[in-house]
C-alpha positions as CSV (number, residue, x, y, z in Angstrom):
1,X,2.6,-27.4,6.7
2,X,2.8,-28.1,2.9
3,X,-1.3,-26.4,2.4
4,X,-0.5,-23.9,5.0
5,X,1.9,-22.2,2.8
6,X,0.3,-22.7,-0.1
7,X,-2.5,-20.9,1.6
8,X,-0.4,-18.0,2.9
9,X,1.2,-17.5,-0.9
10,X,-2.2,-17.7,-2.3
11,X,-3.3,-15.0,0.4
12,X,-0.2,-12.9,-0.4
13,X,-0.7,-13.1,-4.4
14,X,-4.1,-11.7,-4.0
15,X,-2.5,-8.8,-2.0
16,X,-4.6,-9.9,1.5
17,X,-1.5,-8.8,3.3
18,X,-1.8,-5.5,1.8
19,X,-5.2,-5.3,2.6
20,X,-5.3,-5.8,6.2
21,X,-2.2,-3.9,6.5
22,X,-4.2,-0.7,5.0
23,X,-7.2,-1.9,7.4
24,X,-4.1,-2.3,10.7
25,X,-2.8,0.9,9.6
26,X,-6.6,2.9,9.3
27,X,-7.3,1.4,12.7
28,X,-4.2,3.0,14.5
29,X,-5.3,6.2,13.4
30,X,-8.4,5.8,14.8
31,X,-6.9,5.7,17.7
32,X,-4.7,8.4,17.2
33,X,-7.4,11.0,16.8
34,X,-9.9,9.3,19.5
35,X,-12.4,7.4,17.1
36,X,-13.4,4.3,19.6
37,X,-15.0,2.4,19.5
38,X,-13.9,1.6,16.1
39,X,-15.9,2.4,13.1
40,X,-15.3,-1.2,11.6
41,X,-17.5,-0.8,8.7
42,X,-15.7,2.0,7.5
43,X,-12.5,-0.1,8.3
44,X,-13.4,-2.9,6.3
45,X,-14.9,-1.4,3.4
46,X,-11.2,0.6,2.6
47,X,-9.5,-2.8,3.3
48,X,-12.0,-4.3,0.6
49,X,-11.7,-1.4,-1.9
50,X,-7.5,-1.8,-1.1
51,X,-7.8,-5.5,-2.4
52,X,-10.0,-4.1,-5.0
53,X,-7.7,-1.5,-6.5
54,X,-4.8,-4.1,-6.3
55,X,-6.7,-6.6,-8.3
56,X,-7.8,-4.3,-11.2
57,X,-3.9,-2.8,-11.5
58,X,-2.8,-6.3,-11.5
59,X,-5.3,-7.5,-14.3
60,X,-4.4,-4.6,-16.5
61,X,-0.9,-5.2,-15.7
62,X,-1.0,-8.9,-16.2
63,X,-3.4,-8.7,-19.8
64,X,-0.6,-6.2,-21.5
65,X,2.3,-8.6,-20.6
66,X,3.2,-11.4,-23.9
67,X,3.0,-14.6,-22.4
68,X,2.9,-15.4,-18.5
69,X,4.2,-13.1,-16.2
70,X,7.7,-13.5,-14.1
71,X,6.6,-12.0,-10.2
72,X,4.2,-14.7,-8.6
73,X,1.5,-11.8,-8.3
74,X,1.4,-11.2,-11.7
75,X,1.5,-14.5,-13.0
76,X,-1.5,-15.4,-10.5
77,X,-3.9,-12.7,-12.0
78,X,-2.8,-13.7,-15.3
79,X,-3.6,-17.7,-14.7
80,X,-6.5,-16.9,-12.9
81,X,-8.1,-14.1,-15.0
82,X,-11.1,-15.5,-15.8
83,X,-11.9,-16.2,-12.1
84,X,-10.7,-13.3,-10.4
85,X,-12.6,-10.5,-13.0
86,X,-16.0,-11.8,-11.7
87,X,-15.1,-12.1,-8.3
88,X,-13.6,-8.4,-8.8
89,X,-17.6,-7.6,-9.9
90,X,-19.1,-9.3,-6.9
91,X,-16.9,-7.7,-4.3
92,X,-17.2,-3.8,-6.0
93,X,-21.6,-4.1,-5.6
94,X,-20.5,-5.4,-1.9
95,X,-18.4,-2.3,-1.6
96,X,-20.8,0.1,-3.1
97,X,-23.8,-1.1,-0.6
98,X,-21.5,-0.8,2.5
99,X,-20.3,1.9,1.1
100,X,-24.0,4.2,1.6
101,X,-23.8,3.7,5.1
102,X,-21.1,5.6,5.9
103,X,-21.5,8.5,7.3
104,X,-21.8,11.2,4.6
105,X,-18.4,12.9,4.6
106,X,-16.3,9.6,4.2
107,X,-19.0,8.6,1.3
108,X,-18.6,11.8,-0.5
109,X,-14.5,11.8,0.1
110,X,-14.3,8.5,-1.1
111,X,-16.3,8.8,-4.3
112,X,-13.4,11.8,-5.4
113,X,-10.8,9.3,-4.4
114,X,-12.6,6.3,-6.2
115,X,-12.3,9.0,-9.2
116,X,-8.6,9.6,-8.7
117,X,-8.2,6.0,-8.6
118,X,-10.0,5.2,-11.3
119,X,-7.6,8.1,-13.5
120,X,-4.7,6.7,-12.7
121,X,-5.9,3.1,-13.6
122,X,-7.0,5.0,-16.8
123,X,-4.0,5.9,-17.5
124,X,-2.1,3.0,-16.5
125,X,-4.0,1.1,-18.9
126,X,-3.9,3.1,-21.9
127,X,-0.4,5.3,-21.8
128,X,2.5,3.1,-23.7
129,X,5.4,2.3,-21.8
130,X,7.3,4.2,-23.9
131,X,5.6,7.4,-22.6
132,X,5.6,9.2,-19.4
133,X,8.6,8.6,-18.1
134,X,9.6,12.3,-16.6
135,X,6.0,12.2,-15.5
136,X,4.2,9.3,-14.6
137,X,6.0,7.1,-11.9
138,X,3.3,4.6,-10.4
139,X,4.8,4.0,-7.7
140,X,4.4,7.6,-6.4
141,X,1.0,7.8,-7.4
142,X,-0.2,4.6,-5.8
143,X,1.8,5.5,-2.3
144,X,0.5,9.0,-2.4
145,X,-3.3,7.1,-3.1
146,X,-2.9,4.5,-0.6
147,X,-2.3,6.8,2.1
148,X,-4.9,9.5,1.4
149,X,-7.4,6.3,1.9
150,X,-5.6,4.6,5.3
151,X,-4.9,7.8,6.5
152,X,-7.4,10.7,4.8
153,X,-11.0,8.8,5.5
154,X,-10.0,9.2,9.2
155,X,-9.0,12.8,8.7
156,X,-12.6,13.4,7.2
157,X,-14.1,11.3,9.6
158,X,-12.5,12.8,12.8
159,X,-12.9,16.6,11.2
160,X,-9.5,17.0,11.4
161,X,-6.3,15.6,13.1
162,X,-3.9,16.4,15.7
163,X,-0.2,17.5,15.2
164,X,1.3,13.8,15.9
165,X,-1.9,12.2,14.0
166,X,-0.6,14.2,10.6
167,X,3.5,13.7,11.1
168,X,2.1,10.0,11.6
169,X,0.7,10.5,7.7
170,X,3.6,11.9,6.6
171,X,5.9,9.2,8.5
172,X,3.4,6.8,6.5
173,X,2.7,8.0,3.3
174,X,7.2,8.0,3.5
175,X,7.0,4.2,4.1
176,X,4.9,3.2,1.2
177,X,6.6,5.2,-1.0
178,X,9.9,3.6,0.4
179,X,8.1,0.3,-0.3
180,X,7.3,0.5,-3.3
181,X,10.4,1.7,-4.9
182,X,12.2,-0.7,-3.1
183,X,10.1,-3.3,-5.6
184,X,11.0,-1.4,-8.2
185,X,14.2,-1.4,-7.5
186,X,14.6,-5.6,-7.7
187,X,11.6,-6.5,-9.6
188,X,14.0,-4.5,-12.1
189,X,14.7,-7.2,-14.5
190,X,11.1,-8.8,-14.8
191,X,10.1,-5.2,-15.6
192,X,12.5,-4.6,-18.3
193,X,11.8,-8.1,-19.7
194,X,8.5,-7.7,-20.2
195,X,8.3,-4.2,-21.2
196,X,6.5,-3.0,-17.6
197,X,6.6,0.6,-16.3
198,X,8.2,1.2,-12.6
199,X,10.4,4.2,-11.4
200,X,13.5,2.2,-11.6
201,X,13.4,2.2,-15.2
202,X,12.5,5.4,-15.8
203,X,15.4,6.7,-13.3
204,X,17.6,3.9,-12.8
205,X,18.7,1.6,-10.0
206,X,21.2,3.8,-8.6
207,X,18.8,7.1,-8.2
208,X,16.2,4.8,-7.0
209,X,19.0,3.2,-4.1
210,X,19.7,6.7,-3.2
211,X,16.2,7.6,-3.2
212,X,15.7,4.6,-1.0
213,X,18.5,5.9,1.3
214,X,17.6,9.3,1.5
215,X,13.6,7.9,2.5
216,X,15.5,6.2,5.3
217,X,17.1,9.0,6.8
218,X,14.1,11.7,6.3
219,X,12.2,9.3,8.1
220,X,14.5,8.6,11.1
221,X,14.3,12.3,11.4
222,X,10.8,13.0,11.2
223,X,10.6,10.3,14.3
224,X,13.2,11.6,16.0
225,X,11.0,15.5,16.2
226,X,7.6,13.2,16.6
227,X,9.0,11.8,20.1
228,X,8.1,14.9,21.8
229,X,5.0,14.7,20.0
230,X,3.5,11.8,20.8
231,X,0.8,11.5,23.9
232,X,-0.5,8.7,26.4
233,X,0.0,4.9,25.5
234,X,-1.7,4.9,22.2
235,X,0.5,8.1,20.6
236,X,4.0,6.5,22.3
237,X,2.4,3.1,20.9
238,X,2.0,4.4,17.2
239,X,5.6,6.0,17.8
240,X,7.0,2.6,18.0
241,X,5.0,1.2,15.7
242,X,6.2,3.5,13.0
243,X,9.6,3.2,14.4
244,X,9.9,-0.3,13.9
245,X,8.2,-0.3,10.3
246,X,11.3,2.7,9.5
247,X,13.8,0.0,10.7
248,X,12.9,-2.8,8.9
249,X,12.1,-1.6,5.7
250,X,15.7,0.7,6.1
251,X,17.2,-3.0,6.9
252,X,15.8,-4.2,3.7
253,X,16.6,-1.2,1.7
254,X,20.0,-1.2,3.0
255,X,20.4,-5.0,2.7
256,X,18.2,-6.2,-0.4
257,X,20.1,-8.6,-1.7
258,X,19.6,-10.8,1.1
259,X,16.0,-10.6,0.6
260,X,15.5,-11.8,-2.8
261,X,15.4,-15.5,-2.2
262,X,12.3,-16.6,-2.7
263,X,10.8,-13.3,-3.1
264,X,11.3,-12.8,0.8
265,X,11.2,-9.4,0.2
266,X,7.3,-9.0,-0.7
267,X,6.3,-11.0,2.3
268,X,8.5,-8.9,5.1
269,X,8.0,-5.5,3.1
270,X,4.1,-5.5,2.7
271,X,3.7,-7.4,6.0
272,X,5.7,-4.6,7.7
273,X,1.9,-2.8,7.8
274,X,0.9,-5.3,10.1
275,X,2.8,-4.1,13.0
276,X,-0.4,-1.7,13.5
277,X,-2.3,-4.8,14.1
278,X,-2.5,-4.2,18.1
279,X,-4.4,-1.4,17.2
280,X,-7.3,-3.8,16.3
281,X,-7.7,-4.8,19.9
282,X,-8.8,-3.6,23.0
């Protein structure tokens, strides 16, 4: 039991859960617009360039920090530097090889997201912490990125999507955006501490609790219209899915306090993503 955990921390330090979640998530869309079988390479290579991206913010998060780092994530990239960085190299050539077969449109859209990305890391990495405020909140950034590449890639892919498929985006692109502010908002001491950027600094807890709040309700509006919306098994399927995602990160949003134990609230917010899983399957 003792290794198991230790496994499923490790897993969640590297951001695997994130990962797969983007991979669960990319996979559901699929199905939303029709694309089955599955295209699995494509699948895997934006769960790859997910863990990617997550590693590289979290090494040049991790270097800029005096001394070692308070969140678990942090402080494993910052033990592990000199292990991770290569690996980082080994699994970008990986990515870049899958990456030229896919079919031409998803290549060329993800070379100008790759691009975006690899601004904002830019930036991330050279703009003081002083700076930006009013401007520059990573948290929207990486939400709005995260969901052009689980979401988008199908859109180019499938040449378009229908109207539930793109309230599904939106309803998405919401919940990452909820989840990550809702990390601001009590990874707000560690940040402060150690002089790191997040939203909740820049507009304080209370905007950020509101923000929260207000998320939770747009979103419980957006799926009350999308019922009507939604067609056959897999479109009442998503529905539910996205439903139940809504509910449990509201309940955490709502409730955080009695998710900070542990950290409980990284492992039930970024596992949340995993509800798309049954779209994996059949």
């Amino acid at each position: 039991m003792r290794v198991l955990k230790q496994i499923g921390k490790t897993a969640q330090a590297l951001s695997l859960d994130v990962a797969l979640g983007a991979v669960c998530c990319s996979a559901m869309c699929c199905r939303l617009v029709g694309l089955v079988p599955l295209p699995w390479l494509q699948l895997w290579t934006l769960g790859g360039t997910v863990l990617l991206i997550y590693t590289a913010d979290h090494q040049a998060d991790a270097s800029r920090m005096a001394g070692p780092p308070l969140t678990d994530r942090h402080r494993f990239h910052w033990r592990y530097r000199r292990l991770l960085r290569p690996l980082a190299g080994v699994l970008a050539v990986g990515l870049a090889a899958a990456a030229l077969r896919l079919p031409r449109p998803v290549l060329v859209y993800g070379l100008l997201l790759a691009g975006a990305v690899g601004a904002y890391l830019l930036v991330v990495s050279r703009l003081p912490e002083t700076r930006g405020r009013r401007w520059f909140h990573k948290e929207i950034l990486v939400a709005a990125l995260y969901a052009a590449g689980v979401w988008g890639s199908v859109a180019v892919r499938a040449a378009g999507l229908p109207p539930f498929a793109r309230l599904a985006g939106v309803i998405f692109a919401l919940l990452a955006l909820q989840n990550l502010l809702l990390f601001s908002y009590l990874e707000w001491a560690e940040d402060v501490s150690q002089g790191q950027r997040s939203v909740a600094r820049s507009w304080g807890k209370r905007r950020v609790r509101i923000a929260m709040q207000g998320l939770t309700a747009a979103l419980a509006g957006l799926l009350a219209a999308g019922w009507g919306w939604a067609e056959g098994f897999t479109g009442h399927a998503a529905w539910f899915t996205l439903a139940a995602m809504t509910a449990v990160l509201g309940g955490l949003c709502t409730f955080p306090a009695a998710f900070r134990r542990r950290r409980l609230y990284r492992l039930v917010g970024d596992g949340v993503f995993l509800l798309a899983a049954w779209a994996l399957f059949g």
